[in-house]
N, C-alpha and C positions, 0 to 999 in steps of 0.2 A: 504494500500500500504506500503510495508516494505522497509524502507529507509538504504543505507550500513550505514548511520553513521560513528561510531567511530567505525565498523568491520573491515575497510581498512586503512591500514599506508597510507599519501599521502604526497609525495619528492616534492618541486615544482623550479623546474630548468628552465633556459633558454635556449632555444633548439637553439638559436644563438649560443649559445658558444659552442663551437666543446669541451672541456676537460669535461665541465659541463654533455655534454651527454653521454660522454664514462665513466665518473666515475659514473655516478649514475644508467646507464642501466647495467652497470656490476659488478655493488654494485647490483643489486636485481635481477640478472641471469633469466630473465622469460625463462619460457617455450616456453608462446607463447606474442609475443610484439604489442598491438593493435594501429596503432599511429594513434591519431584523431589530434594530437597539432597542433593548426590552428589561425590563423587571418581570422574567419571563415565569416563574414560578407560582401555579395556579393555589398550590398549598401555600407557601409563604403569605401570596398577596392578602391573608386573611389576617393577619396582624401585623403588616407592613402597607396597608392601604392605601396610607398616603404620598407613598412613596412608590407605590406600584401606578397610582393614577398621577401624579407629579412628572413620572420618569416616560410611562406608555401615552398620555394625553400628550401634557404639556411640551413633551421632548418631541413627539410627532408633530404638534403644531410648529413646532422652533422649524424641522426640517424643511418640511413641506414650505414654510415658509424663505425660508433660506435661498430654496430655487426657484421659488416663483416666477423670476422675471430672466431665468435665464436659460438663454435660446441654445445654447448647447446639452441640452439635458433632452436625449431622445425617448428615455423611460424612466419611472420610478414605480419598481417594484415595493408596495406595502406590505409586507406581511403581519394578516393579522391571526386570527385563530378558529377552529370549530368550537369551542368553550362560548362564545358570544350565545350558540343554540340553545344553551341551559339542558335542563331535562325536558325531553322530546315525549310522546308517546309514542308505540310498537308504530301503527298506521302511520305517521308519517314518515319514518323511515324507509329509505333512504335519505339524505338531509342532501337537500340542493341549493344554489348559491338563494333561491329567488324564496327558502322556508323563512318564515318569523322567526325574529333572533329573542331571547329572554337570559341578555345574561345577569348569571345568579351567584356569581365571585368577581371580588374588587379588577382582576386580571380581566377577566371576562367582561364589564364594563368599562375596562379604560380604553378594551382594544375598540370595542364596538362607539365609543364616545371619537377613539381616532380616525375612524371609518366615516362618521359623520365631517368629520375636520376636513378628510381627505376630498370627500364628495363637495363639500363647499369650494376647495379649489382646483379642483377639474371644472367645477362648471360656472365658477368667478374667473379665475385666472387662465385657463387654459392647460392645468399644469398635466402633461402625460402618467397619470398616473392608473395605473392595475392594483388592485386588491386580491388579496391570494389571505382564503379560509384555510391555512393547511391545518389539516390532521395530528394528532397522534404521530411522531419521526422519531427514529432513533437511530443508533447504531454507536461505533469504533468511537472515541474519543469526547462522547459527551457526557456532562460531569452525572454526580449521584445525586443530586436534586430530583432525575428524573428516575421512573419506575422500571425499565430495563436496564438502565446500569447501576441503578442502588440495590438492583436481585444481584447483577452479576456483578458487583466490587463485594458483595458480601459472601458468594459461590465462590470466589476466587480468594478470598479471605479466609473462608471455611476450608479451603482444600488445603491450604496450607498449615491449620490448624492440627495439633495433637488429639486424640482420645475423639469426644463427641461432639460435632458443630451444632451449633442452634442459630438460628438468621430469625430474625424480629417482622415482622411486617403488618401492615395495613391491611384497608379495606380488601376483598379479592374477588367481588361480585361483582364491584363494576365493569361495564365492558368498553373498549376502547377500539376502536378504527389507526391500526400501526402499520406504517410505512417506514422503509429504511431509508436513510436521510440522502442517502446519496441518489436517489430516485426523486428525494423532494429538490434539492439543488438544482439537479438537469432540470427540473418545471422548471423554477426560478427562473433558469436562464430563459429557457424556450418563453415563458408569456416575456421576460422583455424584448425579444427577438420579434413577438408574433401577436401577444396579447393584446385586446383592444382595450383604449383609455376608456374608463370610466366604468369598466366591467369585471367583476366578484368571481373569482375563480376559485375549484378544489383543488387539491391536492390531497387523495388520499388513496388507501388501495380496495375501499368498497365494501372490506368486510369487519368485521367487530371477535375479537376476543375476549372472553374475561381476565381480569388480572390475575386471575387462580390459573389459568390453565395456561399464558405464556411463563407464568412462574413453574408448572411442571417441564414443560418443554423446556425450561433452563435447567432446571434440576435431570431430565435425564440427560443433558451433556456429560454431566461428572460423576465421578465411581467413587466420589466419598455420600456418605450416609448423613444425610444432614436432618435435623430435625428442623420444621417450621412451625413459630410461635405467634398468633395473631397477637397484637399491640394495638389497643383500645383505641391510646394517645397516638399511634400513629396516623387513627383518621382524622379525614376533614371535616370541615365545621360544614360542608355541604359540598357533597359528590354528585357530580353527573352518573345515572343508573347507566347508561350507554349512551354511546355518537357512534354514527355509521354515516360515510356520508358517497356521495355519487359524482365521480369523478367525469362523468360520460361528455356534460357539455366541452369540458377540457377537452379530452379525447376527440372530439368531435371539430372542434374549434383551431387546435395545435398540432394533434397527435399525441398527445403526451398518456402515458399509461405506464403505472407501477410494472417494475420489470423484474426486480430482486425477492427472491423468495423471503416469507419470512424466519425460516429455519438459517438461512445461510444469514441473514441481519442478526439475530440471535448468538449465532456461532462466532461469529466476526467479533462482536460484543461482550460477550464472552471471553475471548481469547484474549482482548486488548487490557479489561481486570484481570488476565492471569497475568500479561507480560509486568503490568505496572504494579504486582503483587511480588515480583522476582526480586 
């Protein structure tokens, strides 16, 4: 797996400060402007609120603002989130860009409050910008915040462990809509290449697992004997039961469709908490 390294220059600004984003987005004049900058953690954002809607609102408006009047910016990919959907019922699943949004975590509110920011200037300003609902992403390299690699930092943990492992965990009933990240990047790219302004795209791979059963599919990678302990405090103050969501207008629009198995995302993921456990 080839890593950018030291291929890419990287600026690291505060996307609070509105002079911070304008001199340093136009200090490096992209082509095309991918903004992920986030207080991305949907458990956190529940006692970090105002700083989940501080950094996702207010830092979104700084950007968007930033390039507004500048004619070298041929796209700005927004990434926001499926969490904006809240809790769905069975019939409306599959979740497409055009379903009612009910988000019901500070996260999930700040994107969908961005989403409004964003839509105000594409159709004040003219600014090129795509909205992208991604899914559920993981894989190699992404921290233990999130629930496939806080299974697998703690699998890799456990294997190195003497006598009997036990690993802690949360909720496991909910179900989640998982794509490997590297399937969500190539989107990234493709809607700035191809996506139309002013139009909500998915990115996801269509189907829902529960977090109990991608947790067993982790557990059979490894031949140590691990016991698994629910943890009350590890739940959230309000989970979504399931997102499922329908990548097809994508598809239809781009080309773009999930290409990476989710066993091989897993394995990958896996193997990267063993290396960093060595």
């Amino acid at each position: 797996m080839v890593h950018l390294g030291r291929r890419i220059r990287i600026d690291r600004f505060d996307i609070t400060n509105r002079e911070a984003c304008r001199k340093h987005i136009t200090a490096a004049r992209p082509d095309y402007l991918f903004h992920l900058a986030a207080a991305a953690s949907v458990g956190k954002s529940f006692s970090m609120a105002e700083t989940t809607i501080r950094v996702n609102t207010l830092g979104s408006y700084h950007i968007f603002d930033a390039v507004r009047d500048k004619k070298w910016l041929k796209k700005l990919v927004f990434v926001s989130t499926s969490d904006v959907y809240g809790s769905v019922k069975a019939k409306d699943l599959p979740l497409k860009p055009e379903s009612p949004i009910h988000p019901s975590s500070p996260y999930a509110q700040s994107k969908a409050a961005a989403e409004l920011i964003a839509q105000v200037y594409i159709s004040r300003y003219r600014l090129p910008i795509v909205i992208v609902r991604a899914f559920n992403h993981t894989g190699p390299r992404q921290g233990p915040d999130f629930v496939i690699s806080a299974f697998s930092q703690k699998i890799a943990a456990a294997e190195r462990s003497r006598g009997k492992a036990v690993i802690k965990v949360g909720n496991l009933a909910a179900k989640r809509d998982i794509s490997d990240v590297r399937d969500i990047v190539r989107g990234y790219r493709m809607l700035a290449e191809q996506g139309r302004i002013g139009r909500i795209y998915h990115l996801c791979s269509g189907k829902a697992f529960s977090i109990g059963r991608l947790l067993n599919k982790l557990l059979d990678l490894s031949d140590k004997a691990i016991n698994v302990q629910q943890d009350k405090s590890l739940y959230r103050t309000i989970d979504i039961p399931v997102l499922r969501g329908s990548f097809r207008a994508t598809q239809q629009e781009i080309g773009w469709k999930p290409e990476i198995e989710l066993q091989t995302t897993l394995e990958d993921t896996l193997n990267f908490w063993r290396r960093r456990a060595e």
